[in-house]
C-alpha positions as CSV (number, residue, x, y, z in Angstrom):
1,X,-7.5,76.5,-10.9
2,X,-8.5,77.2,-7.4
3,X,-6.4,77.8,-4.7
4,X,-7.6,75.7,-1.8
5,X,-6.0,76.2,1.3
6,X,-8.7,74.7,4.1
7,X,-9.9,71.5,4.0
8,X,-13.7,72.3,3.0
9,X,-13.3,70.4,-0.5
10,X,-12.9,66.8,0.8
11,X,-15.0,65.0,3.1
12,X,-12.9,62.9,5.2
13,X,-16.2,60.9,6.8
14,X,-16.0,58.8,3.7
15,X,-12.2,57.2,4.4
16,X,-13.0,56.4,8.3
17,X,-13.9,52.6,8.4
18,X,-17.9,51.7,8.5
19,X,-19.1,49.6,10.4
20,X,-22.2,47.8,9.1
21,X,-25.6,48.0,11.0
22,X,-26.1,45.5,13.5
23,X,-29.6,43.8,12.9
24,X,-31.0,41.9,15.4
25,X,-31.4,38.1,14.8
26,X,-34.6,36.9,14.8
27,X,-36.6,34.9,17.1
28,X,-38.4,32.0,16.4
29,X,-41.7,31.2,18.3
30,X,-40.5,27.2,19.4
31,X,-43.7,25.5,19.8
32,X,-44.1,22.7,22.5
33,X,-41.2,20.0,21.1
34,X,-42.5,16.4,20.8
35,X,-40.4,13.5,22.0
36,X,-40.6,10.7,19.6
37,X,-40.3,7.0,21.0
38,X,-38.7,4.2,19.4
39,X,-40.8,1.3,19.3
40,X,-39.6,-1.5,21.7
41,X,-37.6,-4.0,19.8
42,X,-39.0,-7.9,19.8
43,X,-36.5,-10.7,21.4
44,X,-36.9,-11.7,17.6
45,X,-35.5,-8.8,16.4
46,X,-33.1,-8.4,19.2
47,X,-31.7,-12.1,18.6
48,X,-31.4,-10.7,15.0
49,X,-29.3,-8.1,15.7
50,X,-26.5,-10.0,17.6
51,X,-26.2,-12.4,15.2
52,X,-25.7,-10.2,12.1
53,X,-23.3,-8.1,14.3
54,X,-21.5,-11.4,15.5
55,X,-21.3,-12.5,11.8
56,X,-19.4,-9.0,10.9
57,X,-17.4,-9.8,13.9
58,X,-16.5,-12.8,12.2
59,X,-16.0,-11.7,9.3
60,X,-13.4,-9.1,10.5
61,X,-11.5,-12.2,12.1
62,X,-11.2,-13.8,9.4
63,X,-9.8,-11.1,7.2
64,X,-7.2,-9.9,10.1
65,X,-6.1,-14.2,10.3
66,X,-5.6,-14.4,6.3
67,X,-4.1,-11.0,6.5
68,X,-1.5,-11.9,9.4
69,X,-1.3,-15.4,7.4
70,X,-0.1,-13.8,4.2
71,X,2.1,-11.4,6.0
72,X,4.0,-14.4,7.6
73,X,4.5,-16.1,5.0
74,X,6.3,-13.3,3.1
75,X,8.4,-13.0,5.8
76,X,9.3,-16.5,6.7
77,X,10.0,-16.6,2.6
78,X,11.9,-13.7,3.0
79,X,14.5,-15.3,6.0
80,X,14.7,-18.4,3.8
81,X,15.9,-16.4,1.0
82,X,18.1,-14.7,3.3
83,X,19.7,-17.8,4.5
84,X,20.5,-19.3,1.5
85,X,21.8,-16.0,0.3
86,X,24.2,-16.2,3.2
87,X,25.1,-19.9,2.3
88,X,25.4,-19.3,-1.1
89,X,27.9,-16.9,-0.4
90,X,29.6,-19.0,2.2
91,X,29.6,-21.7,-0.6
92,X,31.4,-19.4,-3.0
93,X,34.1,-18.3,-0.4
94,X,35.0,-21.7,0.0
95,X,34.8,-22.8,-3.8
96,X,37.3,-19.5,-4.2
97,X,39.6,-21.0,-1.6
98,X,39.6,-24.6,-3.4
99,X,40.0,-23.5,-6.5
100,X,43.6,-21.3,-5.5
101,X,44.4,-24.2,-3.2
102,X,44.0,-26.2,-6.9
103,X,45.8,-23.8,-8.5
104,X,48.8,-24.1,-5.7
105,X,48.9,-27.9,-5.7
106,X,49.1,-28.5,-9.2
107,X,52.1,-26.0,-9.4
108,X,53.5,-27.7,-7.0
109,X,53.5,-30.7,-9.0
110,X,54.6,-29.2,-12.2
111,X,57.6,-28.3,-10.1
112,X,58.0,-31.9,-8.7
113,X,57.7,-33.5,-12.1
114,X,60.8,-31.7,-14.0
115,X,62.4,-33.8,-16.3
116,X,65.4,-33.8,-13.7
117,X,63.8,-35.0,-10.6
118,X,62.3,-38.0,-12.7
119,X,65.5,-38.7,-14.2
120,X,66.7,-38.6,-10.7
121,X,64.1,-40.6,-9.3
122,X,64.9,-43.3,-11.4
123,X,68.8,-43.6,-11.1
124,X,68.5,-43.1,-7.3
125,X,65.3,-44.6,-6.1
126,X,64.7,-47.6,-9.2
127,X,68.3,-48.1,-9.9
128,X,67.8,-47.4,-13.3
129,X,70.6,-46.7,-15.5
130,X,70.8,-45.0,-19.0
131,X,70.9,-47.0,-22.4
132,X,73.7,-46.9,-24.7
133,X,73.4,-46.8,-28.5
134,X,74.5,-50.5,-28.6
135,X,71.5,-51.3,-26.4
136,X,69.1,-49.8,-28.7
137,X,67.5,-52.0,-31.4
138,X,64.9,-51.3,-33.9
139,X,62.5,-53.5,-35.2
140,X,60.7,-54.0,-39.1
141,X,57.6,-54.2,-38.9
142,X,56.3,-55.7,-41.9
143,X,52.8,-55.6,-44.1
144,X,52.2,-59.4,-44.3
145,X,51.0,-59.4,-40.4
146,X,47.8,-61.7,-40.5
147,X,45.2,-62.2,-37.7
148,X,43.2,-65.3,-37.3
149,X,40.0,-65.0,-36.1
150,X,38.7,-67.9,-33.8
151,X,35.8,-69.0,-36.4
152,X,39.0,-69.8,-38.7
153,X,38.6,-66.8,-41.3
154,X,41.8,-64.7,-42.0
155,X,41.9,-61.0,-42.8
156,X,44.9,-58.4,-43.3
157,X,45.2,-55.1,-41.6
158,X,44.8,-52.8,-44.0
């Protein structure tokens, strides 16, 4: 191979950026421009125009009242579910509070109504006294019981 110590074997022209060749824009020949002029509208057509824009008007009133409508009514349905959540729970706190209240009062009683304080009760407050085994008598009852109805026929117990 060659031994190239200048720089005659590469042509450096080719890595400087190009620029691309301007070309100047062409003209067109404008003419005389013509104005065109919209027809004059009627009272007719004028009277035609209001109303269809006054029934779009309407239209869009309507829409935004059913819309607002509907809106309110999901919220006032919303509040009322709201407020009978809230007494719902309210309802529940106090059922809760009964129902231990309940639970206290009727052990309460169970205390109260020992065999002791009734036996008490009795002695003290009635004056009652206890019955000895000569006060005790039992009583036969026997199968030949009859009942007598009133129209006069008799049956027996079975």
């Amino acid at each position: 191979m060659a031994d190239y110590k200048g720089s005659e074997a590469y042509k450096f022209e080719l890595f400087e950026p190009q620029r691309a060749p301007q070309q100047q824009p062409k003209k067109k020949a404008v003419g005389p421009q013509r104005v065109v002029k919209q027809k004059p509208k009627t009272q007719a057509e004028i009277r035609a125009e209001i109303r269809e824009s006054n029934k779009r008007i309407a239209k869009i009133v309507v829409v935004a009242v059913v819309l607002l409508a509907l809106v309110g009514s999901v919220l006032l349905s919303r509040a009322q579910l709201m407020v009978l959540a809230l007494e719902e729970e309210a309802a529940l706190t106090t059922l809760s509070q009964q129902k231990s209240e309940n639970v206290r009062l009727q052990s309460a009683l169970a205390q109260k109504m020992t065999m002791e304080e009734i036996e008490n009760y009795a002695v003290n407050r009635l004056g009652m006294v206890k019955s000895s085994n000569s006060q005790i008598t039992y009583i036969k009852v026997t199968d030949g019981d009859s009942v007598i109805y009133y129209e006069g026929a008799e049956d027996k117990p079975d």
